[in-house]
C-alpha positions in Angstrom: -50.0 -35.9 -71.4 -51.7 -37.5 -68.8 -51.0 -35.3 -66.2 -52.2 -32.4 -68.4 -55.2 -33.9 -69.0 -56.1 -34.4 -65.0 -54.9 -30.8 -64.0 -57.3 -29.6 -67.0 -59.7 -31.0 -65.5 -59.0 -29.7 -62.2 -59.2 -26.1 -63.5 -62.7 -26.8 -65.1 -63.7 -28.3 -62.6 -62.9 -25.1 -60.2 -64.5 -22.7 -62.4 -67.9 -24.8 -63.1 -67.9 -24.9 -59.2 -66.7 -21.8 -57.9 -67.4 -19.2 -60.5 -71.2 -18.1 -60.8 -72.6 -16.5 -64.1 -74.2 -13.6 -62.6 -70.3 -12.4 -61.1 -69.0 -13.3 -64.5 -67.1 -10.5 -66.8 -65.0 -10.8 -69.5 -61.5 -10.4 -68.5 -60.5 -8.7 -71.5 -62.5 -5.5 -70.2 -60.1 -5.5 -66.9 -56.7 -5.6 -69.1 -55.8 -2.6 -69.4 -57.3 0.0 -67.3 -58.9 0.4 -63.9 -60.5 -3.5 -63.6 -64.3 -3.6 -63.2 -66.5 -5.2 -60.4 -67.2 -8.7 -60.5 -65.4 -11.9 -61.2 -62.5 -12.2 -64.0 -61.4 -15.4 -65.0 -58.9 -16.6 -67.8 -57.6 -20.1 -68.3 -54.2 -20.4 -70.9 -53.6 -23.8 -72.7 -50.1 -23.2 -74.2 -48.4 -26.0 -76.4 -44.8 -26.2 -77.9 -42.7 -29.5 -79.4 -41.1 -31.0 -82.4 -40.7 -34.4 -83.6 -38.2 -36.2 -85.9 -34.4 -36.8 -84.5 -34.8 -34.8 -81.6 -38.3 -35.2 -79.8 -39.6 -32.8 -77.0 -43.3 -31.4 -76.2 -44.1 -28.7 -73.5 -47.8 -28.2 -72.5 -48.6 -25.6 -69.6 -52.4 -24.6 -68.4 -52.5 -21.5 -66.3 -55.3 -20.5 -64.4 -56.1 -16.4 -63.4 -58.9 -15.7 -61.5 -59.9 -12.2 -60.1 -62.4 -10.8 -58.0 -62.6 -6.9 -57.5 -65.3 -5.7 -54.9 -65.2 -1.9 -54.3 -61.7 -1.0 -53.3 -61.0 -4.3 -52.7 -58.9 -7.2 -55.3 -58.8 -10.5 -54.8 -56.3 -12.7 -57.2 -55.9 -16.2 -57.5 -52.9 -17.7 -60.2 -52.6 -21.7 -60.6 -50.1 -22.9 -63.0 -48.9 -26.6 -63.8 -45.9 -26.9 -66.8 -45.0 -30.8 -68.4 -42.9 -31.3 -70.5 -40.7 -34.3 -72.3 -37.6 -34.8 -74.3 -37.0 -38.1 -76.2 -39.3 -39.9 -74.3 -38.0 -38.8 -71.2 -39.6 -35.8 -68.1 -37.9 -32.9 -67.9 -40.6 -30.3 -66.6 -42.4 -31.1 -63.9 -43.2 -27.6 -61.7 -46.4 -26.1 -60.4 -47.8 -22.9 -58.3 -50.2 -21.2 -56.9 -50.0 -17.7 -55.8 -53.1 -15.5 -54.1 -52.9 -11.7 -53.6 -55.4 -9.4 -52.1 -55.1 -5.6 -52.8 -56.5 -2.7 -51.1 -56.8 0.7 -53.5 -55.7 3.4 -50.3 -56.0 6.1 -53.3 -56.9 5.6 -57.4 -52.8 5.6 -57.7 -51.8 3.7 -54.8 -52.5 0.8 -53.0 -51.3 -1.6 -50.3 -50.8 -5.5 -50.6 -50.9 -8.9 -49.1 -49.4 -12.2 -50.9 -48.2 -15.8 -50.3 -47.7 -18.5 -52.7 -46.4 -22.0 -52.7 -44.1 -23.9 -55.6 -42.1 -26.7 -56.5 -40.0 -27.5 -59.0 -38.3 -31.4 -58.8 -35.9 -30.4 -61.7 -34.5 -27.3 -60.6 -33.8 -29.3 -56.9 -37.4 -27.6 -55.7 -39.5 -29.9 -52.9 -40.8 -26.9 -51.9 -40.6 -23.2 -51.8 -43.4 -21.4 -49.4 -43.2 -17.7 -49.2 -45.6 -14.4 -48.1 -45.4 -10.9 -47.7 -46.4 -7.5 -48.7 -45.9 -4.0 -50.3 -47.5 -1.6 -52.2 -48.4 -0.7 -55.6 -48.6 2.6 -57.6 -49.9 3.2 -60.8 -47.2 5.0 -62.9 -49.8 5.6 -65.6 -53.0 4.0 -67.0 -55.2 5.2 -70.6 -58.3 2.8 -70.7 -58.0 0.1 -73.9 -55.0 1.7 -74.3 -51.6 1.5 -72.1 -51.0 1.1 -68.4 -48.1 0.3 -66.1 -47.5 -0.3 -62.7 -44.7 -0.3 -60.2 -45.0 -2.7 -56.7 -42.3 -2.4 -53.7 -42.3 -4.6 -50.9 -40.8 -7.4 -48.8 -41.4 -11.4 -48.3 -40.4 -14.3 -46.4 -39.0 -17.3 -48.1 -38.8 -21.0 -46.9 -37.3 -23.7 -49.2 -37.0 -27.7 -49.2 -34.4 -29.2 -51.6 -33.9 -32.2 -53.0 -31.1 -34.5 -51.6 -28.7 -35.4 -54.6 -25.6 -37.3 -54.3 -22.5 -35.2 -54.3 -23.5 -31.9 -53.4 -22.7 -30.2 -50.5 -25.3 -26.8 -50.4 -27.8 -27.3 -47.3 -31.4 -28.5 -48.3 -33.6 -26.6 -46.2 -33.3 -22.5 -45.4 -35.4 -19.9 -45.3 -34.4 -15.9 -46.3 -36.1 -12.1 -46.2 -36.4 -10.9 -49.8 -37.1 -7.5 -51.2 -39.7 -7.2 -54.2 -39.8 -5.2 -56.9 -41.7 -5.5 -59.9 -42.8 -3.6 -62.6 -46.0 -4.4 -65.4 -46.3 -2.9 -68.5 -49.7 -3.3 -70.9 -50.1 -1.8 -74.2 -52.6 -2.2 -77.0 -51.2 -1.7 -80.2 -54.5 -1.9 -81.8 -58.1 -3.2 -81.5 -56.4 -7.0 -82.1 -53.1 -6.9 -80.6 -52.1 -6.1 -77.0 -48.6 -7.0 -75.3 -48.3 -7.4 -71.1 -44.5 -7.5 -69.9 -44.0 -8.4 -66.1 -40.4 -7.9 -64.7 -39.4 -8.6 -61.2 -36.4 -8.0 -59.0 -35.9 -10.0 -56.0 -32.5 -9.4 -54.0 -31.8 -11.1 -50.6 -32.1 -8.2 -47.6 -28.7 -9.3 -45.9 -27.0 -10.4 -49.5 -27.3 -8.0 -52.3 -25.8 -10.6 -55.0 -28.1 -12.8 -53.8 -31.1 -12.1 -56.2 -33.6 -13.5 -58.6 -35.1 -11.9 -61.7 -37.7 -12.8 -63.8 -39.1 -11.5 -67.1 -42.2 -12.8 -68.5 -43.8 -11.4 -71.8 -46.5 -11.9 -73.7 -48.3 -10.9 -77.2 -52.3 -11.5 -77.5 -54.2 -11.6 -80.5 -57.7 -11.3 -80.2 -59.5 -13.9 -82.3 -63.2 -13.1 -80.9 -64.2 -11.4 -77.4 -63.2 -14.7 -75.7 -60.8 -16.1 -76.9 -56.9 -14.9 -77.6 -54.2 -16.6 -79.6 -51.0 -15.8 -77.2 -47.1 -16.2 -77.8 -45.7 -16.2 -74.3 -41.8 -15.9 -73.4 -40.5 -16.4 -69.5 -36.7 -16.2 -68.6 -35.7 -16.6 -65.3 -32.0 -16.1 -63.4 -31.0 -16.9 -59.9 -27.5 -16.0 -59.2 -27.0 -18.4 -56.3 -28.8 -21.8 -57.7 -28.9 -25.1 -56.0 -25.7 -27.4 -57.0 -26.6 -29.1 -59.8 -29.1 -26.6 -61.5 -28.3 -23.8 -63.9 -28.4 -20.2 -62.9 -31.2 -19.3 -66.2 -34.1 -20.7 -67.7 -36.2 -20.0 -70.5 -39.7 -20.8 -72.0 -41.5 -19.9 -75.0 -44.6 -21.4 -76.2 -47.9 -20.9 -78.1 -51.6 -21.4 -77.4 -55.2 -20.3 -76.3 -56.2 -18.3 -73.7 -59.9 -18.3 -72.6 -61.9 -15.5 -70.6 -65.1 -16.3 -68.7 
């Protein structure tokens, strides 16, 4: 818990700093629908564990911040996960991914990315990556449902661990298409759901590919603060020796909008 506690107080410390009152919406406004000018921020505190004969606790903070300035978005995503199993660490992995958009039309636009990761447990020194595409809305009702679809392409560089028996190399780097597609609905004035999905097949190896799925469910509990059940499962078809091809995640907690 005591890395949670410092990278919590990292977050805070970033927004007290770098976030001031006057550019300050609530993010909840910018859901679902075209987002509105100013500064969004949202900090998640998600918890899950049990205790008795078998002991484990997950805690994750996640960090989403969002600036939209005429046709212009800015996007900034931190996240830190920790977890434990009978005493022992088993989740150790962090990220932090910016993205600036540029809205060519009201149904398209054009964008930039890069992001960097690591992951000890899943073999993961490092994984460094940018790129591009574009984005088109598919459809979008204010408050009430939107979805998106973004093509593009990135460049990937990874740094594996060294472990004792295995043979795959531990440093490579790889051209990646992307493909993603979001989904927002409100199902009423309390309840909302946002599903992410994204494809990401090697360009010269087409069973070479990566998907992700991450859903969540929000319940409003006042205008700033949600009560959200989150679910992420991940597959790579060509993992590092040693590490299994899917992962999943589930956990509850509190998000927070500024």
């Amino acid at each position: 818990m005591k890395h949670l506690f410092r990278i919590l107080l990292s977050v805070l410390s970033f927004l007290t700093v770098s976030a001031p009152a006057h550019a300050i919406v609530n993010l909840e406004r910018a859901i679902i629908g075209p987002t509105a000018d100013g500064m969004h921020t949202r900090l998640d505190l998600l918890f899950s564990g049990n205790s008795g004969n078998t002991e484990n606790n997950r805690s994750k903070v996640d960090l989403l911040t969002l600036l939209q300035h005429d046709m212009h978005t800015d996007f900034l995503q931190m996240q830190y996960n920790y977890g434990t199993s009978m005493g022992q660490v088993d989740t150790d992995n962090a990220f932090a991914h910016y993205r600036h958009r540029y809205q060519v039309t009201p149904l398209y636009g054009i964008e930039a990315f890069g992001q960097i990761s690591r992951d000890p447990f899943a073999r993961l020194t490092r994984r460094t990556l940018w790129g591009g595409g574009a984005r088109w809305v598919l459809f979008e009702e204010e408050q009430k449902t939107a979805s998106y679809l973004g093509l593009g392409t990135f460049h990937e560089q990874e740094e594996r661990t060294e472990v004792t028996g295995t043979t795959d190399v531990t440093s490579f780097e790889t051209w990646r298409a992307n493909v993603y597609l979001v989904l927002k609905y409100q199902f009423s004035d309390q309840v909302r759901l946002v599903n992410n999905l994204y494809y990401q097949p090697a360009l010269t190896d087409g069973s070479n590919f990566r998907l992700l799925e991450q859903g969540s469910l929000m319940v409003k509990l006042d205008d700033h603060l949600d009560l959200k059940l989150s679910l992420e499962m991940s597959y790579d078809s060509i993992p590092p020796q040693t590490v299994l091809p899917r992962d999943t995640y589930y956990s509850t907690g509190l998000s927070f909008s500024f």
